[in-house]
N, C-alpha and C positions, 0 to 999 in steps of 0.2 A: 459709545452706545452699545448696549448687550443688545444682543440678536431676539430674535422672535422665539421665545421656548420649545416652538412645535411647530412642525411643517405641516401646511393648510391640508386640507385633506380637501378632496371634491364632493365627499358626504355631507359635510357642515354645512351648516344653513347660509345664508345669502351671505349674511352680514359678518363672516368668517373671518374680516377682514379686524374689524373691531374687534370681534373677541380676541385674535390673537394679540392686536393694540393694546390691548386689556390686562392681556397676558402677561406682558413684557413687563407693562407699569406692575402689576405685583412679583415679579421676579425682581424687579429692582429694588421693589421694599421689601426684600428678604433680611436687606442688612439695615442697619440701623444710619442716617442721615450722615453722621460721623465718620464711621466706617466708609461708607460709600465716599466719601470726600478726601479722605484720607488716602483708600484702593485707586477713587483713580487718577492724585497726585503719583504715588507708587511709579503704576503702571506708566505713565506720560515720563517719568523718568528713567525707567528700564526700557522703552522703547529709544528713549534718547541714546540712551547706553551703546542698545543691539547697532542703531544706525550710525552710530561713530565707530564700531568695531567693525561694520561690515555683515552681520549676523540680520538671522531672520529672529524677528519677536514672537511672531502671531503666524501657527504655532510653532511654543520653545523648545527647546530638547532640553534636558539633565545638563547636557553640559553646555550650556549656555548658557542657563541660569547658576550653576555654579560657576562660572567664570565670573558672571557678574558678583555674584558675593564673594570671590577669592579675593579681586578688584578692590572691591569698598569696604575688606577687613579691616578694620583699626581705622579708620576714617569714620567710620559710622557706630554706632551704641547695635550690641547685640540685639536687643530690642525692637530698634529701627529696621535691623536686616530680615529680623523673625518677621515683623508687620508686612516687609516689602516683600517676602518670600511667600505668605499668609496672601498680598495682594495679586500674586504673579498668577498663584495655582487657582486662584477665584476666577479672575477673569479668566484663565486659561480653558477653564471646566466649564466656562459661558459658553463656547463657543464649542463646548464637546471635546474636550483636549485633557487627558488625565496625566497628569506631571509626577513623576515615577521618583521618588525623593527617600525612600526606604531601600532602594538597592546601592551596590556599590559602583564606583567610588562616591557615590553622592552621602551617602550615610555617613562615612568615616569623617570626609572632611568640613562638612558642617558639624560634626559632633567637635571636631577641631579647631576651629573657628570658636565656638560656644565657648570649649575649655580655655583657649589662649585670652581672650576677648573679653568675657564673661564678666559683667559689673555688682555688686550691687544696688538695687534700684535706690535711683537719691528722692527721699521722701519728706514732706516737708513738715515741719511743726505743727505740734497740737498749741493751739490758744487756748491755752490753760484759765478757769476760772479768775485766779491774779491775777494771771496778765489781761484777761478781757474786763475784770473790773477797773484797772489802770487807763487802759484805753477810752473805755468810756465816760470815764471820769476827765480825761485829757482833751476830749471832742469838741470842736468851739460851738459856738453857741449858734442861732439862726436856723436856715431851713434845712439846708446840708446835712447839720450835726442831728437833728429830728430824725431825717431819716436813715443818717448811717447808726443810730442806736439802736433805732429799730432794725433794720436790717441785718447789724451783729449779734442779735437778742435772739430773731427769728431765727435764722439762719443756723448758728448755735444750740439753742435748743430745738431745735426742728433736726439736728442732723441733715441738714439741706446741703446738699451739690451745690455750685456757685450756678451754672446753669437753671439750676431749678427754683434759684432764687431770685436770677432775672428776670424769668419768666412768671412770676406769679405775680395775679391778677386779685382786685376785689370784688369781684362780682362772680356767679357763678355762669359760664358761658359753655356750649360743648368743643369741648376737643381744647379748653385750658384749664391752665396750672389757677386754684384760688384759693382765697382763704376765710374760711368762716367765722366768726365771730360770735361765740355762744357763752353761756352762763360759766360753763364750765373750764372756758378758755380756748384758746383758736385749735381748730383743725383744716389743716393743710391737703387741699384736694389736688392729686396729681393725674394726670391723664395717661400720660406717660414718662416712662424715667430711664434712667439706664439697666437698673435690674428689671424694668416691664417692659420689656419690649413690642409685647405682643398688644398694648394699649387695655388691659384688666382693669389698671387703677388703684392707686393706693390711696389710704387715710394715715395720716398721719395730729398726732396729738400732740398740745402745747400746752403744758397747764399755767397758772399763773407761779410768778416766781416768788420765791421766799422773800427775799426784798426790794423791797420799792424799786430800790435806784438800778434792781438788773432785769425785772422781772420784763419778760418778753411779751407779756401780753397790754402791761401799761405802754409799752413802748411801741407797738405796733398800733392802739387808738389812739396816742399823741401824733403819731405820723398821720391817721387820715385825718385827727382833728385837723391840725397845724396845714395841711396841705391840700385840704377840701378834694381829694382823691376819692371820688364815687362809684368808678367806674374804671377798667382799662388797666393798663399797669400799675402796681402798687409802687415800686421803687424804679423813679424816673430819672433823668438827669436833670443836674443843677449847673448854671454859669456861675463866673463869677462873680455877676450882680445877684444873685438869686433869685434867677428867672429859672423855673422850674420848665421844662420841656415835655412832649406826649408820649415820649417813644422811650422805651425798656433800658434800662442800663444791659449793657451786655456782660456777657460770664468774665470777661477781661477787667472789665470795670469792677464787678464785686473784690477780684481778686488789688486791685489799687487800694482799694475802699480797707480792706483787710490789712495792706501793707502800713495805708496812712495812720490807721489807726494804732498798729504798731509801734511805728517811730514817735505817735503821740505820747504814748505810754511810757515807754523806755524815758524820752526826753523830762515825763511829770515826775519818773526817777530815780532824774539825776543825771543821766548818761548824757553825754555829748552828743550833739548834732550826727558825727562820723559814726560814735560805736552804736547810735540810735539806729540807724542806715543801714549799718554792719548785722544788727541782731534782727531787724526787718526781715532780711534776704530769707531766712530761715521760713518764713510765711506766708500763706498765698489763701485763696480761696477754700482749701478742699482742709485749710485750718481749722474752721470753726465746725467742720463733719468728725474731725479725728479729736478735736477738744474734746467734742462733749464724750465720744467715745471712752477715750483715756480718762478722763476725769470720775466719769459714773463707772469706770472696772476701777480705779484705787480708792472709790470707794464703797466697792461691794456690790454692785448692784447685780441682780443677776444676770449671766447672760443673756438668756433667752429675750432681755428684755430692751437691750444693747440691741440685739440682731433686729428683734423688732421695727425698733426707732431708726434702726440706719439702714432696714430693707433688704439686706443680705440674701439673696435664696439661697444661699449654703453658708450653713455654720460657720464651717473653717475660715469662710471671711473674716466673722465675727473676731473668732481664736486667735486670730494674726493680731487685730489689734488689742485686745484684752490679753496675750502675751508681753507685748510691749510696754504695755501700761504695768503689768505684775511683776516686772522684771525682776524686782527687785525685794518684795512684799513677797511673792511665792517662789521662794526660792530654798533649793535642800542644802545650799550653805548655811541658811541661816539654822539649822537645824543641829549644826557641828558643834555646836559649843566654842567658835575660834574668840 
């Protein structure tokens, strides 16, 4: 638990006691639901640390905390130790505790740590327009297969998070994720997302697709036709009988959803069972956000219009994946005459 942000004063009014209660609750939504979950596994782990070394936690010195990371070098992903170094100095500053991480030796041997250590991030495939039209052409039949077409349609061309695709709703409610249904093809109401933190709200647009068999907006009125979803979550779970359930698929589940459809694909062709499985691994949920990215930069579209559609507040997000996508199209070899 974070502390009270402010010592009660005996000026303030009665009820002194609430407001600083008050207080507390919006200093904890400073960070985002994730974060916070993530800071304070962290932390419950560096405190395990401190208490098997003999070491005080709360508060750290420099060289405590870098002992702890000298410790869990090469055992843990640079990544991991940034987050848990990012978790230490958070809580640390809750409590009025400023972790001194710019002097030495603390600078040199995390920057050493960084250079020995240092990965690059494993990123997973874009579900490229063939390969999502394979997939969905692969998808069996019944209640299941309605909604996973829908769901890779939406999701795809929405540039949607896996998260933000569990979460959307058909109806419009406050404080959720839904989806409107108009002439001109769905728009997708966000409440909040990981680039809004602050709960502004985005729109996002879905137009109808060029053909029948991908287009995301037939596919999302087949799903409430088929599924008589009026209200509440739009993409629920399914048993094996196809008994459809009330409650959300969660962001783990879209990410299955994405892999199944995969190995459907691969398997319609041709590929064996094993190399079906094998070229799977490659895909996950945050697939169908970087498809349609890659796919609309190799083929021209502008960026602005990329950044757009996948929300970006800074460009250079954009650049990163519209690099990758050009790789090979904007490039000054091609230019050499070889």
């Amino acid at each position: 638990m974070l502390p009270v942000p402010f010592a009660l004063n005996p000026a303030l009014p009665a009820n002194a006691v609430e407001i600083a209660a008050r207080a507390k609750g919006y200093a904890e939504q400073a960070q985002a639901e994730n974060t916070r979950t993530a800071y304070a596994s962290d932390w419950a782990i560096f405190e395990a640390w401190c208490a098997a070394h003999g070491v005080q936690s709360l508060p750290a010195d420099p060289g405590t905390v870098l002992a702890f990371l000298v410790d869990t070098a090469g055992t843990l992903t640079v990544s991991t130790q940034r987050r848990r170094l990012a978790a230490i100095k958070s809580r640390l500053r809750a409590f009025g505790v400023t972790l001194d991480t710019a002097a030495e030796p603390f600078r040199s041997v995390w920057k050493g740590i960084r250079r020995a250590h240092g990965r690059p991030p494993v990123k997973k495939a874009p579900l490229m327009p063939m390969q999502l039209r394979r997939a969905l052409g692969a998808v069996p039949p019944g209640l299941a297969g309605v909604r996973d077409r829908a769901l890779l349609l939406v999701g795809f061309a929405g540039g949607l998070r896996r998260n933000e695709l569990a979460q959307l709703e058909v109806l419009a409610r406050p404080g959720a994720d839904w989806v409107e249904d108009g002439p001109d093809g769905l728009t997708v109401h966000l409440a909040r997302s990981k680039g809004d933190q602050e709960g502004e709200g985005q729109v996002i647009g879905i137009p109808p697709g060029v053909h029948r068999s991908t287009c995301p907006v037939r596919a999302w009125r087949a799903w409430l036709d088929v599924s008589g979803i009026n209200a509440g979550p739009a993409f629920r779970s399914i048993d094996r009988h196809g008994r459809m359930g009330e409650d959300p698929l969660c962001a783990h589940s879209i990410a299955l959803i994405v892999k199944r459809a995969a190995i459907a694909g691969e398997l319609a062709n041709g590929a064996t069972q094993a190399d079906a499985e094998a070229a799977a691994k490659k895909f996950a949920g945050h697939s169908l956000r970087r498809g349609l990215a890659t796919s609309a930069a190799r083929n021209k579209a502008p960026g602005h219009l990329i950044q757009k559609q996948l929300r970006h507040r800074k460009y250079d997000t954009t650049a990163g994946y519209i690099e990758e996508a050009q790789l090979h199209d904007e490039n000054a070899a091609s230019y050499a005459g070889l």
